[in-house]
N, C-alpha and C positions, 0 to 999 in steps of 0.2 A: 884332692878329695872334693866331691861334688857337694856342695851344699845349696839350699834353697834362699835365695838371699831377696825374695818377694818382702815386701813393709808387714810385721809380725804384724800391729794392730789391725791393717786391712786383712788380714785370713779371716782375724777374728768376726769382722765384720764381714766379709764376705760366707762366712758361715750362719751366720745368726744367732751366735752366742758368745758368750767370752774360751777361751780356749786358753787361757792362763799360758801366754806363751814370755809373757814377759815378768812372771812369779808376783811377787806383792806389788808392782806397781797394777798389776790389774785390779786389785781388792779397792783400788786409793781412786777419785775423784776425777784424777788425770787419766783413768782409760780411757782411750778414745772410743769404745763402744760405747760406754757411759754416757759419754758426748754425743755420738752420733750415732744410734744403735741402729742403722740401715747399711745397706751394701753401697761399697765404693760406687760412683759412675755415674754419669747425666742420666742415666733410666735406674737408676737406685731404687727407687721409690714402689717398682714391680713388685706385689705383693709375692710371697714362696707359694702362696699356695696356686698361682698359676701355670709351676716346673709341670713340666711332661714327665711320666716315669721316667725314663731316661735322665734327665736332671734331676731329678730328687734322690737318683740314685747315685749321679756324679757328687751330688752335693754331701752325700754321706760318705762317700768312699776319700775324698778332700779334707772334709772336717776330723776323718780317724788317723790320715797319713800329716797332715799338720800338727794334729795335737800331743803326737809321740815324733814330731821332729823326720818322718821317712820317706825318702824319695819314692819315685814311681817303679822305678825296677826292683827293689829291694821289695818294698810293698806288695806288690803283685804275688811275688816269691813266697811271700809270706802265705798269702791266699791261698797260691797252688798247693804248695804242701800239706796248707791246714785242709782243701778238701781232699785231697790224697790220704790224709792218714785215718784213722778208723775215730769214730767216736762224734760228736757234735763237732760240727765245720768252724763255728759259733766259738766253740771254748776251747778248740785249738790252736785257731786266729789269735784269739784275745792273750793266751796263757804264752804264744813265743813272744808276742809283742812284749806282755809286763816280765820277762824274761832277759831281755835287756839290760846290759848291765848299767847305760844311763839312764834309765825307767827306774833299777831297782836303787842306786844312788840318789835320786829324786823321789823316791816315797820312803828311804831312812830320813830324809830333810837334810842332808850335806846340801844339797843344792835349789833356790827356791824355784828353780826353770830346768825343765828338761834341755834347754840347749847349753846354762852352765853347767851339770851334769855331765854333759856331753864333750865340755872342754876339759874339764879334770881328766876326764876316762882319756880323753887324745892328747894329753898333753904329758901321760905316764907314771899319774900318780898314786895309781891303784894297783894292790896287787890281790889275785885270786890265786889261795892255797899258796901262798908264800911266794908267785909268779909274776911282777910285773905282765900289765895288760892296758892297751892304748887302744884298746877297739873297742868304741860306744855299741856296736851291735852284739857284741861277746853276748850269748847266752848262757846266764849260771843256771846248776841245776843242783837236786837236793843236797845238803853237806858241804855247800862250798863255801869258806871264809874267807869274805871280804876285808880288807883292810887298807892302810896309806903306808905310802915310803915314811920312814920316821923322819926326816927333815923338813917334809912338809907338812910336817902339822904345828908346824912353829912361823909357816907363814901366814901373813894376813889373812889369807884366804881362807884359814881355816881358824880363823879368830873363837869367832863367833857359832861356831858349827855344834859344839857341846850344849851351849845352853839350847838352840832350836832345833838339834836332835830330838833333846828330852820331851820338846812339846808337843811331837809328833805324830799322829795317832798312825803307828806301822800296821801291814797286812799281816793276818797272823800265819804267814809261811814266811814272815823274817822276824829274829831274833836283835836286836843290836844295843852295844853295850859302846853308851856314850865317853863312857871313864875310859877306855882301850880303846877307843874308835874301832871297833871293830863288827862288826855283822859276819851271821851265819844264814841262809840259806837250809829252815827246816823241813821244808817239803814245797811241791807246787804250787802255783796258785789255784785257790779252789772256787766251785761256783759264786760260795759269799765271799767271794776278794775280787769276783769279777764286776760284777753289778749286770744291769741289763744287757742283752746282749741283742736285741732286739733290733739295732740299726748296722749289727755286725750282717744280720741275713742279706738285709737291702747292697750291701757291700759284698758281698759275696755273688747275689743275683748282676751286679755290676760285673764282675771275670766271667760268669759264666753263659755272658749274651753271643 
């Protein structure tokens, strides 16, 4: 399985913002953005606002495949489709990515990082509609319940998961009921679950040069 094994805090830094890839320790003192809030490298110091379109547009299309954890081929794929299908390119994109089934385990709170999210889902501890499912890119779609194999919710890993479920503020297209560990899948994500979508076009204008 391909994974991106570049240093999580340098993405951050090489983005220009925090990207929460490494869950509360980013919020804590010891971020290295925190520390060092410029881009890695002996010319660091280059302000953004001297990128060519072209870079400002690399730099956007990086910041959105980083921060939901997805490679360059998968990513792309994603783009084609979302402008292939009818409707805003924008809230196409946006709505397969938060569709994921480790995106949609990371905003219940079972997981504080999209990449431990992402090891539950590969490691076979979830199941959809009463199925076992080990694929982080699984897309669930309306009506689908989520849940865990019953013996692992008696390990470690899932100590702690009920009480920082509860404090979770979910998107209102998912349901989840911390006592049964369980999630439902009410409907799509909608414009207000999207937020801005405004650096998704610059990302889009990136496939389409």
């Amino acid at each position: 399985m391909a994974r991106d094994l570049n240093p999580k805090c340098k993405r951050c830094r090489r983005a220009g913002e925090k990207l929460f890839l490494k869950g509360d320790r980013c919020s804590t003192p010891k971020c290295a953005f925190t520390r060092r809030p410029f881009a890695p490298g002996q010319k660091s110091q280059r302000r953004r606002g001297n990128l060519s379109e072209y870079g400002r547009q690399l730099a956007e299309k990086q910041k959105v495949k980083r921060t939901y954890g997805i490679l360059e081929k998968q990513f792309r794929n994603y783009v084609l489709k979302a402008v292939a299908a009818k409707g805003d390119s924008r809230e196409n994109l946006m709505i397969a990515i938060e569709r994921r089934l480790d995106n949609v385990l990371h905003r219940l709170g079972v997981s504080h990082s999209k990449k431990g999210a992402r090891q539950i889902v590969n490691h076979g501890l979830v199941k959809v509609n009463g199925r076992r499912v080990d694929i982080a890119s699984f897309r669930v779609k309306k009506q689908d319940v989520i849940d865990f194999k019953d013996k692992t919710l008696k390990s470690p890993l899932f100590a702690n998961i009920k009480a920082t479920a509860k404090k979770q503020q979910l998107p209102s297209w998912l349901i989840w009921d911390a006592e049964k560990m369980q999630a439902k899948v009410v409907s799509l994500p909608g414009k207000e679950d999207l937020g801005d979508l405004s650096a998704l076009g610059v990302v889009i204008e990136f496939y389409s040069r």
